[in-house]
C-alpha positions as CSV (number, residue, x, y, z in Angstrom):
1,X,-55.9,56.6,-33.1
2,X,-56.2,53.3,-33.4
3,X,-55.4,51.0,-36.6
4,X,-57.0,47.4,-37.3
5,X,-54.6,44.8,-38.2
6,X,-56.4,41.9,-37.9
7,X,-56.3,41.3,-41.7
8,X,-52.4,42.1,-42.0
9,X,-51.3,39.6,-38.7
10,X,-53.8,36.6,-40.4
11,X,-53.3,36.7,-43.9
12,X,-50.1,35.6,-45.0
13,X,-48.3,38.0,-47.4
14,X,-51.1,40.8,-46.3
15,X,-49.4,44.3,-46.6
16,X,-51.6,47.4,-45.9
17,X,-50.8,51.2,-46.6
18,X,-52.2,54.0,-44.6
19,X,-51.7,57.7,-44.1
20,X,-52.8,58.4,-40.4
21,X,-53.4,61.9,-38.9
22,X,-51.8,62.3,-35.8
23,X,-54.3,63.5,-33.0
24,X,-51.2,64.6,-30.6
25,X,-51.4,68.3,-29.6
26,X,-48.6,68.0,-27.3
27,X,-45.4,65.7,-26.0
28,X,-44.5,65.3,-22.4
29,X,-41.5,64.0,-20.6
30,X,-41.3,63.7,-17.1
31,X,-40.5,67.3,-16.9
32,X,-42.0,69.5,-19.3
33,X,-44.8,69.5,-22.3
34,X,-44.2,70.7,-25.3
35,X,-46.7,71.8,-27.6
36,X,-46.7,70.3,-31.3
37,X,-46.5,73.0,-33.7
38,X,-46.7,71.4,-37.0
39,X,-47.2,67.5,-37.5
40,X,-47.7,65.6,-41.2
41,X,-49.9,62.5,-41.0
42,X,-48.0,59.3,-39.9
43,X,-47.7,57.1,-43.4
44,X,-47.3,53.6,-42.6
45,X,-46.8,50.4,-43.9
46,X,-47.8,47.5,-42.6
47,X,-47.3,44.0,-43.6
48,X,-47.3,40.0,-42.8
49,X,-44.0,38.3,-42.4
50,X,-45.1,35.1,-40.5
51,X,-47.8,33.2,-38.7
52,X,-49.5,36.5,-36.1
53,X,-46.8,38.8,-36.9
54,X,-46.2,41.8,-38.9
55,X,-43.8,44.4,-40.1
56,X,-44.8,48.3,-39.3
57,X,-42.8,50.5,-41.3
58,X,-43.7,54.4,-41.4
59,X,-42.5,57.8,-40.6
60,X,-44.1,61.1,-39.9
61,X,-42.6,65.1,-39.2
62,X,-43.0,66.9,-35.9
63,X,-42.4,70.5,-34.7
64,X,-42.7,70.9,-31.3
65,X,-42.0,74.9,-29.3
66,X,-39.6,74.4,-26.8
67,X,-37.1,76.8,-24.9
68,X,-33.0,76.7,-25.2
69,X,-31.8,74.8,-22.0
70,X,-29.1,77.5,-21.5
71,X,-30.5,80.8,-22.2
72,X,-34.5,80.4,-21.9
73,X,-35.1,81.9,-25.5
74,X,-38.0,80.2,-27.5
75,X,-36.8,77.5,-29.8
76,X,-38.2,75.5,-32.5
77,X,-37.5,71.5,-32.6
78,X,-38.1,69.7,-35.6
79,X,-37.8,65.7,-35.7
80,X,-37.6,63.5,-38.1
81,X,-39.2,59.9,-37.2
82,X,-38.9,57.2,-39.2
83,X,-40.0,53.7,-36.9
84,X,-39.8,50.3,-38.1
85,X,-41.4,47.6,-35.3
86,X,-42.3,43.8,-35.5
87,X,-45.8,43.2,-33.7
88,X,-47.7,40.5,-33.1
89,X,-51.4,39.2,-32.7
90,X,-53.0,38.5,-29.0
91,X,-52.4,34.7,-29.9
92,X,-48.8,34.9,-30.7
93,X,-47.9,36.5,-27.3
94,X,-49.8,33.7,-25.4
95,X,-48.3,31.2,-27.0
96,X,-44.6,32.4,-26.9
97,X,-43.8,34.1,-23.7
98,X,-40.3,35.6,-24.8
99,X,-41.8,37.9,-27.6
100,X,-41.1,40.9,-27.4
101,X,-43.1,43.6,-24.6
102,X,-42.0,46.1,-26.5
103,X,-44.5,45.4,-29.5
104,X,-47.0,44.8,-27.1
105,X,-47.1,48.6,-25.7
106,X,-48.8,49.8,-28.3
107,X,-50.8,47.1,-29.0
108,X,-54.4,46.6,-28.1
109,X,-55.6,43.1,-29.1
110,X,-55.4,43.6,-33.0
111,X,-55.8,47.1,-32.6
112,X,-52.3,49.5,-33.1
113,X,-52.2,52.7,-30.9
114,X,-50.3,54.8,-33.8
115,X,-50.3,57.8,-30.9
116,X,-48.6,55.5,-28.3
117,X,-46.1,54.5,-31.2
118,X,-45.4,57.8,-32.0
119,X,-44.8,59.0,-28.5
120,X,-42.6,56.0,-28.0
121,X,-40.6,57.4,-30.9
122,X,-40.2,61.1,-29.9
123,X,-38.5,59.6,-26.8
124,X,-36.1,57.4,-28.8
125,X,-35.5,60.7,-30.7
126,X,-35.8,63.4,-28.7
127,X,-32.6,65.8,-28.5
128,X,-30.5,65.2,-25.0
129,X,-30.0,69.5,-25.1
130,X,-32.2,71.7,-27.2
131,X,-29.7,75.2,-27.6
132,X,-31.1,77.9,-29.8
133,X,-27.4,78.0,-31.3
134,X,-24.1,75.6,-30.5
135,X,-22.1,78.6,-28.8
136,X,-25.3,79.5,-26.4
137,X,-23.4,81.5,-23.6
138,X,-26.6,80.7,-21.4
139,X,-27.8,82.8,-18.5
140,X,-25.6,85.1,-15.7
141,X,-25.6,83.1,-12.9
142,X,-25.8,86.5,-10.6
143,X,-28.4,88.8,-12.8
144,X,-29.9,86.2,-14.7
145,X,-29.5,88.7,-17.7
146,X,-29.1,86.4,-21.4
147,X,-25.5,86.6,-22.1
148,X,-26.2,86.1,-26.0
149,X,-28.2,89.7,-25.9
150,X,-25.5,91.1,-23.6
151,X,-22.8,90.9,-20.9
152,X,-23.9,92.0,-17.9
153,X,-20.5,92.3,-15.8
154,X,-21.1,90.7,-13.3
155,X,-18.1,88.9,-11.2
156,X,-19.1,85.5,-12.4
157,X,-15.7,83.4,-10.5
158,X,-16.6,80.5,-8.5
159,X,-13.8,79.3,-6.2
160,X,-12.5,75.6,-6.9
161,X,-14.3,73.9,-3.6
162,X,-11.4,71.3,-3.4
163,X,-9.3,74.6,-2.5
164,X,-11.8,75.8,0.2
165,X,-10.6,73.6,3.2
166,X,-6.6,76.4,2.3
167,X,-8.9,78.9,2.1
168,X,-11.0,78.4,5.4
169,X,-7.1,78.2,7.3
170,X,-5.7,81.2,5.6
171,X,-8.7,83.3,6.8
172,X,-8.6,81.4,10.4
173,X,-5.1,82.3,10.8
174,X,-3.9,85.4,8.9
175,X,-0.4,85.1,10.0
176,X,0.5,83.0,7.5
C-alpha cells in the first residue's frame, strides 16, 4: 500500500499518524515462503525534520507458519517490528547524491511502499534458525525418523574424515 507524504516532506514541523493494513499474505526469502498467519495493521508515524526529509516511525505484529530447521515439525514464528527510517523527497535525492539508497527502496516519488518497508524489516528481523524447542534433537540421518517423537536406533557414527587416509592403509595392508 502506498502512503502520500507529500504534505509531511514540505511542510516544516508536519507530523502525520496512520494505522495501515498490511496487504502481505506471505514472506519470501530466497529459499522458502512463508505464509502470514496473523498480522495487526502497521501504525506509523510520520513526521518533518528538515527541508524534503522526514522521520517514519511505526511498528506492526506478524505470525508467519514455518517448519523447525532440525526436525521438520510445523512451527509458529511471531515477530515483533518496530522500524524507524529517515526518507526523503524526489528533490532531496537529486540534489544530494550521498543520501541515503536505503530510504529510497521504498520510496516512489512522494509515495511510501509501507509493504516494501515491511518486508525490508522481516529480513532485518527474521530468526537465523527457527527450532520448535532449544534442545531439538532433529532428524535420523539414516531413517529420517523425528528423534523428539522417538529414537529410532540406528547406528548414527560418522568416522572423523581427517582419520580416513589411517584407515584406507590399515584396510590395504592388514598386517599391521
Amino acid at each position: 500500500m502506498l502512503v502520500n507524504l507529500s504534505d509531511v516532506l514540505t511542510s516544516e514541523g508536519r507530523v502525520m499518524k496512520k494505522e495501515i493494513p498490511l496487504e502481505m499474505t506471505e514472506f519470501s526469502d530466497r529459499q522458502r515462503t512463508f505464509e502470514i498467519t496473523e498480522k495487526t495493521p502497521v501504525v506509523m508515524t510520520a513526521a518533518n525534520i528538515g527541508e524534503g526529509r522526514a522521520r517514519i516511525e511505526g511498528n506492526c505484529r506478524l505470525e508467519f507458519s514455518a517448519v523447525c530447521d532440525r526436525c521438520l515439525a510445523d512451527v509458529p514464528v511471531s515477530l515483533e517490528l518496530s522500524f524507524d527510517r529517515t526518507v526523503i523527497s524526489p528533490e532531496t535525492a537529486a540534489e544530494d547524491p550521498d543520501s541515503d539508497e536505503e530510504s529510497r527502496s521504498f520510496m516512489e516519488g512522494y509515495q511510501l511502499d509501507v509493504e516494501a518497508l515491511v518486508h525490508d524489516e522481516i529480513i532485518v528481523n527474521w530468526p537465523v534458525k527457527i527450532l520448535c524447542r532449544e534442545d531439538c534433537k532433529g532428524v535420523c540421518p539414516v531413517c529420517g525418523q523425528n528423534r523428539n517423537e522417538r529414537e529410532c536406533g540406528c547406528d548414527t557414527f560418522v568416522p572423523d574424515p581427517r582419520m580416513a587416509a589411517i584407515k584406507d592403509i590399515f584396510n590395504a595392508s592388514k598386517e599391521v
